[in-house]
C-alpha positions in Angstrom: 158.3 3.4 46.4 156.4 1.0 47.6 153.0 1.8 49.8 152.1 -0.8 52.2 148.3 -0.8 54.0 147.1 -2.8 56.8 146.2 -6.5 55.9 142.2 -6.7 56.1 141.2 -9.2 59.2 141.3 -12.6 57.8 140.6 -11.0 54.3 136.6 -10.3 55.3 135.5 -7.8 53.8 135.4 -4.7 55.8 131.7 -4.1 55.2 131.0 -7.3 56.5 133.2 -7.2 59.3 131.2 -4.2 60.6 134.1 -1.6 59.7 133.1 2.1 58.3 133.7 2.0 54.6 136.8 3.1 53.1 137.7 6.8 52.4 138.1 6.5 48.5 141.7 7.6 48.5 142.6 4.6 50.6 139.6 2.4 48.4 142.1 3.6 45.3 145.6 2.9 47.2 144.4 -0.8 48.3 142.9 -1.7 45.1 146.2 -0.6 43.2 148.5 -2.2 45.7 146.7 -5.2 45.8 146.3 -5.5 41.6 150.3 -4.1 41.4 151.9 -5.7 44.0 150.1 -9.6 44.9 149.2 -9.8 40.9 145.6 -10.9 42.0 142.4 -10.4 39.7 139.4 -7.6 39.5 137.2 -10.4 41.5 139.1 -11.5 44.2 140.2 -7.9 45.1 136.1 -6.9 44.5 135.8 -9.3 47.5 138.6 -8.7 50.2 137.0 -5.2 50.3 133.8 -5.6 50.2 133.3 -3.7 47.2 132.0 -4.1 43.4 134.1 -5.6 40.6 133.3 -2.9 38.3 134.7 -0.2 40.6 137.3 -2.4 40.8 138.2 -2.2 37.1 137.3 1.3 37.1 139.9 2.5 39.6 142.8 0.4 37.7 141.4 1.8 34.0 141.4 5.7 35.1 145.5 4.2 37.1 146.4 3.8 33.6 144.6 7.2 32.1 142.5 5.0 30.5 138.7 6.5 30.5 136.4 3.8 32.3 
């Protein structure tokens, strides 16, 4: 099954754009889609949402069961 979520406004990310952050569970649903799905890397997902590369890898590495 494949989840689907909102495309960002012109890829801004939402902290700049002035939007509340993301509620972790959708932070971890985007971040997998987006690596899964559009096959893009740790940095340019980091930027569409505004968020750090390291969480980034984090949220992929614990999506695999490995230990960040």
């Amino acid at each position: 099954m494949r989840f689907s979520a909102p495309p960002l406004s012109s890829s801004v990310p939402s902290s700049v754009a002035g939007a509340p952050p993301l509620s972790r569970q959708v932070l971890v649903e985007r971040v997998l889609t987006i690596w899964l799905h559009e096959n893009r890397g740790t940095h340019s997902i980091a930027t569409e949402l505004g968020i750090d590369e390291d969480e980034v890898c984090k949220i992929i590495e614990q999506s695999e069961g490995r230990r960040p």
